[in-house]
KEVO-465075 format. One line per 4 residues: for each residue x, y, z of C-alpha. Coordinates in nm, 4 decimals, always signed. Each point is the difference from the previous one (the first is absolute). Layout:
BEGIN
X,Y,Z ~ ... $
***
This chain:
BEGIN
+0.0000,+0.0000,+0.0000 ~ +0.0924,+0.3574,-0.0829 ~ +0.0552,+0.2962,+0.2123 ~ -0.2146,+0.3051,-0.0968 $
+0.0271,+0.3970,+0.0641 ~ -0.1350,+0.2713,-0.1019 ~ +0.0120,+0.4051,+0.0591 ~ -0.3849,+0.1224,-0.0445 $
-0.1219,+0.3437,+0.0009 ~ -0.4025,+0.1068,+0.1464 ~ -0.0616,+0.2388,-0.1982 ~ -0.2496,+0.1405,+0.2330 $
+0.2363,+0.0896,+0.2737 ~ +0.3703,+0.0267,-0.1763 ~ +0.1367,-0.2559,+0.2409 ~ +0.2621,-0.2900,-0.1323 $
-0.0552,-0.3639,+0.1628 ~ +0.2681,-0.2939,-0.0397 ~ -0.1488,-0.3011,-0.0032 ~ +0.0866,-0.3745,-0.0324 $
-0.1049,-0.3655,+0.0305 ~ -0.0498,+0.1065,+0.4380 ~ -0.0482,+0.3590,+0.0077 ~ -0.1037,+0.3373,-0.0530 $
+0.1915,+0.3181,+0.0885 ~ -0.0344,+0.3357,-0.0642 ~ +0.3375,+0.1606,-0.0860 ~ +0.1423,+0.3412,-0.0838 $
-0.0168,+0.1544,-0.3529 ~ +0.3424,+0.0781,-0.0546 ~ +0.0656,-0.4370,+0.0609 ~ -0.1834,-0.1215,-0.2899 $
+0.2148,-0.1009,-0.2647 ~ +0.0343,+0.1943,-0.3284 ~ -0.2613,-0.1093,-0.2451 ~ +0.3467,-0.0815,-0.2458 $
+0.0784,-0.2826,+0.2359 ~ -0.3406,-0.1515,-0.0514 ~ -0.1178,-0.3846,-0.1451 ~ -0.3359,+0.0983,-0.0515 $
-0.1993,+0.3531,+0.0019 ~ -0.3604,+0.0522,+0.0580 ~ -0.1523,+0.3299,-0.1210 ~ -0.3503,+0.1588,+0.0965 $
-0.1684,+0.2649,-0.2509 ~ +0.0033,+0.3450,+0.1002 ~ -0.3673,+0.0659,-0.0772 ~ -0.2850,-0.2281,-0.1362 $
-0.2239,+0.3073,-0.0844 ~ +0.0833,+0.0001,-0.4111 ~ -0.2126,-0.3807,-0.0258 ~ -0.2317,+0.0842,+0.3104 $
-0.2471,+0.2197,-0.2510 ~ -0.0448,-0.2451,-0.2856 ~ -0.0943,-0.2824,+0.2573 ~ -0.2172,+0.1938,+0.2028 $
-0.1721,+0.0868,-0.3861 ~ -0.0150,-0.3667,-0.0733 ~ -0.2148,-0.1081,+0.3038 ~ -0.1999,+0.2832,-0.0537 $
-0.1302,-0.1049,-0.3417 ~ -0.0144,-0.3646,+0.1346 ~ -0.2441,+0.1140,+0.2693 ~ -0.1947,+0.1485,-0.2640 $
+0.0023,-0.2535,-0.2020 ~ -0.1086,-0.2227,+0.2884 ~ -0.3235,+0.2619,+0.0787 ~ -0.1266,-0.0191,-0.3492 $
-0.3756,-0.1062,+0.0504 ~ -0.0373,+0.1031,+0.3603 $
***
């Protein structure tokens, strides 16, 4: 069996956490390794608000579409 580690950022509150196959701990910013040093990056989109609109206009024809005859 393998060993695994990870650095992971919450978003939400800015804080860095090292954890591994026993543990969780929160750790300082300026200990995280540099992203260069990295096997394998994980990136979150900035904003989902460009796509949000044409969904939201998609269910609302598919409710209508759903009402007809009512």
């Amino acid at each position: 069996y393998g060993h695994y580690c990870s650095y992971v950022l919450n978003v939400s509150s800015k804080k860095w956490f090292y954890c591994n196959d026993d543990n969780i701990e929160l750790i300082k910013s300026g200990l995280v390794p540099s992203p260069k040093d990295a096997y394998i990056l994980f990136y979150q989109r900035a904003t989902d608000t460009p796509s949000a609109p044409a969904v939201r206009q998609e269910e609302d024809a598919t409710r209508k579409d759903n009402n007809v005859g009512c």
